[in-house]
MIDOSE-1310 file (N, C-alpha, C; in nm, 2 decimals, decimal comma, always signed):
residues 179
xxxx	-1,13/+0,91/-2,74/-1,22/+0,98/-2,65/-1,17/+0,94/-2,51; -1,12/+1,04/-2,43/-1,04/+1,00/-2,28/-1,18/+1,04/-2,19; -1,20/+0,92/-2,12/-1,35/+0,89/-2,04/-1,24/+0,95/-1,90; -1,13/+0,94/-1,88/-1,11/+1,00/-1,75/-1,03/+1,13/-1,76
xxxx	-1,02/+1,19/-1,87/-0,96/+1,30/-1,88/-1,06/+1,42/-1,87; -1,18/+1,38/-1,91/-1,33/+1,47/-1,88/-1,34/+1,49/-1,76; -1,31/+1,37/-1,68/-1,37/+1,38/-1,52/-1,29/+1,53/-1,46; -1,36/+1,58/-1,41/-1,28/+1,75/-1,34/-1,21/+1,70/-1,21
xxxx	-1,12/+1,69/-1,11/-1,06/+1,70/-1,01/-1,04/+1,80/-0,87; -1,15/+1,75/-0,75/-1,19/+1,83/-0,68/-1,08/+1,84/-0,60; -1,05/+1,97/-0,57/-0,92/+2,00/-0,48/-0,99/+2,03/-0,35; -0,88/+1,92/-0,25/-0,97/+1,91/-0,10/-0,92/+2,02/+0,00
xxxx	-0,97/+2,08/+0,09/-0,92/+2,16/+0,12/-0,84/+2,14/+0,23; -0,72/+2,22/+0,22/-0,59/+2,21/+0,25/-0,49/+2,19/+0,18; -0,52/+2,21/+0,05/-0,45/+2,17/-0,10/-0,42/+2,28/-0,15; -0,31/+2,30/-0,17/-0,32/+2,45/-0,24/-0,26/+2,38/-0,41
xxxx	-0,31/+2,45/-0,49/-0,24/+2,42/-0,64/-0,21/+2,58/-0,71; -0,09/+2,55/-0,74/-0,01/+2,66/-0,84/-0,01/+2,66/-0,95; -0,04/+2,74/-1,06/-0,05/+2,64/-1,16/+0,04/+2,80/-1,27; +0,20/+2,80/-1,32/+0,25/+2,85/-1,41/+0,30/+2,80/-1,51
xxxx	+0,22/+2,87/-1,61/+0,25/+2,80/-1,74/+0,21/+2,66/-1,79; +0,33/+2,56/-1,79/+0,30/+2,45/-1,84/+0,34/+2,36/-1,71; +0,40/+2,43/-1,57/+0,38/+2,40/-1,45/+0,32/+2,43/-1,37; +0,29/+2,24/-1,27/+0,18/+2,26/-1,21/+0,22/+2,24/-1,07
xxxx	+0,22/+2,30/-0,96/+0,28/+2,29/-0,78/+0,16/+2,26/-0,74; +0,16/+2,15/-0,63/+0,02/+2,08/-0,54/+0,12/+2,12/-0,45; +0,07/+2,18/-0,31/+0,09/+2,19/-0,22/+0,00/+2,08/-0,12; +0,01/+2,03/+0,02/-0,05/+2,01/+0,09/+0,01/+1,98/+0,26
xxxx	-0,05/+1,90/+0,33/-0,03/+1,93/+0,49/+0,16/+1,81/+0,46; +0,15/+1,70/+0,39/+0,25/+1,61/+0,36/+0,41/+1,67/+0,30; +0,31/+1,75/+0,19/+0,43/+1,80/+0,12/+0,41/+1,91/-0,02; +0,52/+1,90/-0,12/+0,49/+1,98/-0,21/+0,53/+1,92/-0,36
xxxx	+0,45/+1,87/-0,46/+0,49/+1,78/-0,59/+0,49/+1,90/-0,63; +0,56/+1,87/-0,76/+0,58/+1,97/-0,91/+0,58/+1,88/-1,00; +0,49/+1,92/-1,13/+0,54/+1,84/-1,29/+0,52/+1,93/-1,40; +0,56/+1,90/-1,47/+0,56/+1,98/-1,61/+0,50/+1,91/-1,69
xxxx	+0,38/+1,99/-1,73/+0,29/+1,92/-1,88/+0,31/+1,98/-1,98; +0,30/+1,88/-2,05/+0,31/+1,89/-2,24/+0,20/+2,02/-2,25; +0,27/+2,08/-2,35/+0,21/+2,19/-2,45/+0,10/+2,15/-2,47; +0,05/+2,04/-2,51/-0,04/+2,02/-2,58/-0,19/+2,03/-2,52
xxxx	-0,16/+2,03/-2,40/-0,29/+1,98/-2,27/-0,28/+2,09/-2,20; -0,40/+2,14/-2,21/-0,43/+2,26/-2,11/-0,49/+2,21/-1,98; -0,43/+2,30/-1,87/-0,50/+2,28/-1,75/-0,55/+2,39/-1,69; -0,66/+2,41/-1,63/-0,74/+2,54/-1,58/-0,82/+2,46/-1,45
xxxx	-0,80/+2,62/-1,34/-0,82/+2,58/-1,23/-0,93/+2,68/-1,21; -1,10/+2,65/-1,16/-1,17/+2,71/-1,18/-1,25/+2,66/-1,00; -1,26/+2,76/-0,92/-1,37/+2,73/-0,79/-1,32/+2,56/-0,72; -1,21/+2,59/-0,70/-1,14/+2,45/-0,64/-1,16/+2,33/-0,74
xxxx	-1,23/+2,36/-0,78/-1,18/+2,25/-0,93/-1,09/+2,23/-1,06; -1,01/+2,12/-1,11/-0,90/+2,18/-1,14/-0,99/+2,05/-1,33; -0,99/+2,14/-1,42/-1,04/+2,05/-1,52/-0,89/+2,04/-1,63; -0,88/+1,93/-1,73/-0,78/+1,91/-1,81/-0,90/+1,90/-1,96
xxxx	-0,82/+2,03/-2,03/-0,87/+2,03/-2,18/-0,74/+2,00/-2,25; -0,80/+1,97/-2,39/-0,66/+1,92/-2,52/-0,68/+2,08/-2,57; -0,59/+2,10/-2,63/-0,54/+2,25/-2,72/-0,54/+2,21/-2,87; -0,50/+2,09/-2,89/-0,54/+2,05/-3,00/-0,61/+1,88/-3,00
xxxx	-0,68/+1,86/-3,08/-0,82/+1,76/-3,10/-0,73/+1,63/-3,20; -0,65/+1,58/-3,12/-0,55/+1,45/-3,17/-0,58/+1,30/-3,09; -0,63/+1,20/-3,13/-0,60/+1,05/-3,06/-0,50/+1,07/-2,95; -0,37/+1,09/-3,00/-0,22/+1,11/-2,90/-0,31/+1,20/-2,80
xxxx	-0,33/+1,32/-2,84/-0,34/+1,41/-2,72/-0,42/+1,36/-2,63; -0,55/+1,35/-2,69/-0,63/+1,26/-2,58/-0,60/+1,21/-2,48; -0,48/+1,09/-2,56/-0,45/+1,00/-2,46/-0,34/+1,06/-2,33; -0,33/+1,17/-2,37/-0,22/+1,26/-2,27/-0,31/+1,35/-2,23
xxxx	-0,42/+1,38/-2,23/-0,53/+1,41/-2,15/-0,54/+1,33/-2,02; -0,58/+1,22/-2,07/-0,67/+1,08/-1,98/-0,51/+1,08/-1,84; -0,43/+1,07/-1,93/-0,25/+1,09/-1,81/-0,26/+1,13/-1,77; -0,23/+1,31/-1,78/-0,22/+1,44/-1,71/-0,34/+1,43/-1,60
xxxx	-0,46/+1,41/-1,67/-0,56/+1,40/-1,54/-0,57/+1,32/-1,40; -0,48/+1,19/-1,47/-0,46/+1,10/-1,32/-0,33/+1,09/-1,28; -0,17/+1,18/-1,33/-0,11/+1,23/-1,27/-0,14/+1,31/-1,17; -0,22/+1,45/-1,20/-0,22/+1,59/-1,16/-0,31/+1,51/-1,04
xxxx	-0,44/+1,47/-1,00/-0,51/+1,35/-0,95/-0,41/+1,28/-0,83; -0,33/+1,19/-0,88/-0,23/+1,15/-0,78/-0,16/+1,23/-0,69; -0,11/+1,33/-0,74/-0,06/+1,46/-0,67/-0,12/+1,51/-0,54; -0,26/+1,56/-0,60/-0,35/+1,57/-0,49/-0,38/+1,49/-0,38
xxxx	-0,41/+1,34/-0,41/-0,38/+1,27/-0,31/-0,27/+1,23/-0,24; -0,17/+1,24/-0,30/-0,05/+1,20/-0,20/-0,01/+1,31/-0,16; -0,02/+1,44/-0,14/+0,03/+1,58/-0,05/-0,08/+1,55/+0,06; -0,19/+1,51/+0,01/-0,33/+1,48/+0,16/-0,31/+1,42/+0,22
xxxx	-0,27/+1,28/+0,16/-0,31/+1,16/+0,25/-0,18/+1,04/+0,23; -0,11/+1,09/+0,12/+0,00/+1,00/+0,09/-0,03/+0,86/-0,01; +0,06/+0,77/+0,02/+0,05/+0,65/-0,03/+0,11/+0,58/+0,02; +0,07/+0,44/+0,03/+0,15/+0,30/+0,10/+0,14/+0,22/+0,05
xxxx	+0,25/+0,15/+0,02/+0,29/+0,02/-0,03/+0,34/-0,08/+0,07; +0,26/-0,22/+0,08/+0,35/-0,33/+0,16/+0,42/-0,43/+0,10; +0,51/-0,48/+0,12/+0,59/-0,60/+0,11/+0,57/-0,69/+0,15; +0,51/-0,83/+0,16/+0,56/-0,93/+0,25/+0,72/-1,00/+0,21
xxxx	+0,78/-1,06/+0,28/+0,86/-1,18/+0,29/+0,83/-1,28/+0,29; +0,85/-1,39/+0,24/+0,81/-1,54/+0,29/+0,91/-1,61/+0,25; +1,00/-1,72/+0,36/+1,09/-1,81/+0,37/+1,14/-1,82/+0,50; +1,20/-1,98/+0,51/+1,29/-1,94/+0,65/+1,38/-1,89/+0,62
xxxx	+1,38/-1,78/+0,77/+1,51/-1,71/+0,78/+1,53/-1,56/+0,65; +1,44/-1,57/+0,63/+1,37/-1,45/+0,58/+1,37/-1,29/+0,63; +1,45/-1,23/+0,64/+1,40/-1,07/+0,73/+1,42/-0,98/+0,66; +1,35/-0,87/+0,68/+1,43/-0,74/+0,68/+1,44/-0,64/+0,80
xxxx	+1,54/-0,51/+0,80/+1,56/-0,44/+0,90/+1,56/-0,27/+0,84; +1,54/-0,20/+0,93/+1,58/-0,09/+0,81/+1,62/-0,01/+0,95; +1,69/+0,15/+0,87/+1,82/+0,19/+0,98/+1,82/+0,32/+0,93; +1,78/+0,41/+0,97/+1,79/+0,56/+0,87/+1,72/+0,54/+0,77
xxxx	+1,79/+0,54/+0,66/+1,73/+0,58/+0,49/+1,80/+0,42/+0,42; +1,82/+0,31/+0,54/+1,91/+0,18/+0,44/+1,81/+0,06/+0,46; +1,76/-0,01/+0,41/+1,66/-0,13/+0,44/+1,76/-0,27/+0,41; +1,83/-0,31/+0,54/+1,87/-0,43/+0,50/+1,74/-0,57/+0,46
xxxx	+1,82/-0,65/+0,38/+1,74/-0,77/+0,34/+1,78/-0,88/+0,37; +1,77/-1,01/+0,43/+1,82/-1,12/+0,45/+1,71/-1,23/+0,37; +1,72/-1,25/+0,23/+1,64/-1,34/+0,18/+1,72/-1,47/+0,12; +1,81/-1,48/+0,20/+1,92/-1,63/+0,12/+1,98/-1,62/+0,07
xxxx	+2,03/-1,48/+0,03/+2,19/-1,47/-0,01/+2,33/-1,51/+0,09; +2,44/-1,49/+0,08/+2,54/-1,55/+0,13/+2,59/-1,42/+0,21; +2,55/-1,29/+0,20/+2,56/-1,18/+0,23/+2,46/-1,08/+0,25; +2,38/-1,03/+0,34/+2,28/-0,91/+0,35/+2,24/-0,85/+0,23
xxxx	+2,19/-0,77/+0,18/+2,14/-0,69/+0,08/+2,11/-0,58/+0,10; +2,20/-0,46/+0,09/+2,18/-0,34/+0,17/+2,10/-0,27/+0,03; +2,00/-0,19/+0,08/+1,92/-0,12/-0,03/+1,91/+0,02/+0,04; +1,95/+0,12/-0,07/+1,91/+0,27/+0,00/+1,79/+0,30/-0,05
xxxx	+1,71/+0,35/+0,07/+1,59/+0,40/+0,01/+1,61/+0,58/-0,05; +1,55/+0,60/-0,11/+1,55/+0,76/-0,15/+1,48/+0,79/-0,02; +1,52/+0,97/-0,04/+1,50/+1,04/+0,13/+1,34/+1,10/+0,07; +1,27/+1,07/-0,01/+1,12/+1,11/+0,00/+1,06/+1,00/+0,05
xxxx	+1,15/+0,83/+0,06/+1,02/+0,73/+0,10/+1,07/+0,66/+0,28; +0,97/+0,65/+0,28/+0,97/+0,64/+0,43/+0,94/+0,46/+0,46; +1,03/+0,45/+0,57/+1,01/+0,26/+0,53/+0,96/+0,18/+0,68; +0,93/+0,13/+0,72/+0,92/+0,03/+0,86/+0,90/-0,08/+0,81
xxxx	+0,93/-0,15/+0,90/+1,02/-0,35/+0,89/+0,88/-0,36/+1,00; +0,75/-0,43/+0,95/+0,67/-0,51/+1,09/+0,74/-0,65/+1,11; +0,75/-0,67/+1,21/+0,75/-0,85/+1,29/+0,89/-0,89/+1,20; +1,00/-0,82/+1,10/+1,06/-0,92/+1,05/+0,99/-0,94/+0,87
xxxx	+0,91/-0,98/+0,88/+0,85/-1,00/+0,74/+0,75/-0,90/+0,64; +0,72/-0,80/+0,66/+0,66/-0,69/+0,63/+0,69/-0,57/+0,64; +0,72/-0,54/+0,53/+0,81/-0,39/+0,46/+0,71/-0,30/+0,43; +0,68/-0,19/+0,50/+0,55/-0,08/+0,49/+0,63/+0,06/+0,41
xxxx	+0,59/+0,05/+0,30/+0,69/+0,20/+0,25/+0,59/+0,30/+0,22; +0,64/+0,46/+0,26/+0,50/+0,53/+0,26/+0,58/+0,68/+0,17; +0,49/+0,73/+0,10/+0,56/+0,79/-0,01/+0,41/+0,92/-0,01; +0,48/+1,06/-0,07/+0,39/+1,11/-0,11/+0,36/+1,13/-0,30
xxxx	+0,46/+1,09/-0,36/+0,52/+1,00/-0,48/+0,46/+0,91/-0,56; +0,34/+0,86/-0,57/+0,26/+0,73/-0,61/+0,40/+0,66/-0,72; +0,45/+0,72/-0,82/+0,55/+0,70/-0,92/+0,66/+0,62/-0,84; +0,73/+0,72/-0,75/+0,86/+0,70/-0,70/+0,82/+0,59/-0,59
xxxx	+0,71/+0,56/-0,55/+0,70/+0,44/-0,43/+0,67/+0,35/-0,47; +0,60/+0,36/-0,61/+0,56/+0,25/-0,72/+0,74/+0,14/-0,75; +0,85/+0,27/-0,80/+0,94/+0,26/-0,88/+1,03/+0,18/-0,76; +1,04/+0,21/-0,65/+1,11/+0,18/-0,51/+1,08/+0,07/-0,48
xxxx	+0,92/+0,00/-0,45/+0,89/-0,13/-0,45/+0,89/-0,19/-0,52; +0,88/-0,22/-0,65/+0,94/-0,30/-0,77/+1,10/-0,32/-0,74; +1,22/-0,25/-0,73/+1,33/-0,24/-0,72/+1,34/-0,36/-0,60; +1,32/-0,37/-0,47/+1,31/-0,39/-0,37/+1,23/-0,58/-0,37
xxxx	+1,14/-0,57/-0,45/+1,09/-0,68/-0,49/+1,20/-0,75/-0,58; +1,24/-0,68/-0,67/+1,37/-0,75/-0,78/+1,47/-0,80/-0,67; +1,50/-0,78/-0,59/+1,60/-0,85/-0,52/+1,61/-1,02/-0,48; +1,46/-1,03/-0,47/+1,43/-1,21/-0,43/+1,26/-1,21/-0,45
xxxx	+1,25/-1,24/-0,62/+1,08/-1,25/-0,66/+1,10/-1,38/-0,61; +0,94/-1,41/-0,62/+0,86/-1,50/-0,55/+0,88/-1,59/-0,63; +0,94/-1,74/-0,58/+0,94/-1,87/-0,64/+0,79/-1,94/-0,69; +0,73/-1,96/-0,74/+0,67/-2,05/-0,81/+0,65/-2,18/-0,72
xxxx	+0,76/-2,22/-0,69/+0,73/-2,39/-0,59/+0,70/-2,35/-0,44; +0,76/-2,28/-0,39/+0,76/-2,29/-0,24/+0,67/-2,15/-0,24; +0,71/-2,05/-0,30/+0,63/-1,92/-0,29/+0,69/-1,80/-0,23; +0,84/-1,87/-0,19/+0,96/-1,78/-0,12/+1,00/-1,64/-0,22
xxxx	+1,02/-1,59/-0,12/+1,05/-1,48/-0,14/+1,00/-1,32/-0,12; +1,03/-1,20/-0,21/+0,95/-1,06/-0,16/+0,86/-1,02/-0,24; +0,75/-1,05/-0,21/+0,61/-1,02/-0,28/+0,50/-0,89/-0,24; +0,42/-0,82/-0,33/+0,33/-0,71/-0,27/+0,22/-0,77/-0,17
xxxx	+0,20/-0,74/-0,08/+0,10/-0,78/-0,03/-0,05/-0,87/-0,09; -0,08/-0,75/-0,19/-0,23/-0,80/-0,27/-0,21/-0,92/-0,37; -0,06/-0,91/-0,41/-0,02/-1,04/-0,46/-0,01/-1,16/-0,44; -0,08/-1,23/-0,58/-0,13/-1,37/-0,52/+0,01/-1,44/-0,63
xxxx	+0,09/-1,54/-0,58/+0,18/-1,63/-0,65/+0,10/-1,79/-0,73; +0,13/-1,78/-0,84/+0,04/-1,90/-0,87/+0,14/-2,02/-0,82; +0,09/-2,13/-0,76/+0,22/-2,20/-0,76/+0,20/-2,34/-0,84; +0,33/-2,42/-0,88/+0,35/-2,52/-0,98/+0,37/-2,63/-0,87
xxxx	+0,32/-2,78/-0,94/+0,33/-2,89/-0,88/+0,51/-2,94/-0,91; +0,57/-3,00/-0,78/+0,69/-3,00/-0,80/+0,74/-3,17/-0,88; +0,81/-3,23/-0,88/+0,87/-3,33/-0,94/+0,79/-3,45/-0,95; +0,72/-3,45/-0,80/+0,69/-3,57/-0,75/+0,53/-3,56/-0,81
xxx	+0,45/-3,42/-0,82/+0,36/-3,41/-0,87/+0,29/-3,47/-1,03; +0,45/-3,47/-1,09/+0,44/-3,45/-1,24/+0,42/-3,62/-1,27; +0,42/-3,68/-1,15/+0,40/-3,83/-1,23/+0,21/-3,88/-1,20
């Protein structure tokens, strides 16, 4: 039983949605997503509301109910209002820079770390230590900050390294602790 695939999805205005076939086009002031849904999941757009029914009454489907609804959901909001992800940095001598579509990294390698961003996400460097990436994409800005984080995860002892903002590092007692 998908408790969020019931919920209906109010389309804000300034949103336009397309909806052929088994594809779905969100328009808005940001931009324009497309996805393709499974056969199995119907979607119907009724008085600016857009609701997700199953075509066939399966556990699986359901659960590609409960998806489709907070895909199609995400869409909406990031053509309105977008999405943002932050980074921090933490160590000495720690930076990043960014330059067009390239986000250099200086986290203690012996060499820079040049990262291309894709041309849908948008990046700014605050003060040196804070990486603000803004995406209309929730997926691809999700997939972009992860990548970007893999370059220098957060140590455990000192806490160094590129972490999400809302992320908390647990940290371990070091050598001297352990007696």
């Amino acid at each position: 039983m998908s408790r969020i695939g019931k919920q209906p999805i109010p389309v804000p205005a300034g949103v336009k949605v397309d909806l052929k076939g088994q594809l779905i086009s969100v328009t808005g002031n940001k931009g324009t997503l497309k996805r393709e849904i499974i056969p199995e999941v119907e979607v119907v757009l009724e008085d600016g509301v857009i609701s997700v029914r199953n075509r066939v009454e399966t556990k699986k489907v359901n659960a590609f109910r409960g998806l489709t609804r907070s895909l199609i959901n995400n869409m909406i909001i990031g053509v309105a209002d977008g999405f943002k992800r932050v980074l921090v940095i933490e160590g000495v001598g720690y930076k990043a820079s960014v330059s067009n579509s390239k986000l250099t990294l200086n986290v203690g390698y012996s060499n820079p770390v040049e990262f291309e961003l894709p041309k849908e996400v948008n990046a700014t460097v605050d003060g040196n230590t804070k990486i603000v990436l803004e995406c209309i994409d929730k997926e691809l800005l999700g997939l972009v900050a992860a990548k970007i984080r893999q370059v220098r995860k957060p140590e455990p002892y000192k806490g160094k390294g590129i972490r999400y903002e809302d992320e908390h590092i647990v940290r371990k007692v070091g050598k001297a602790g352990a007696s």
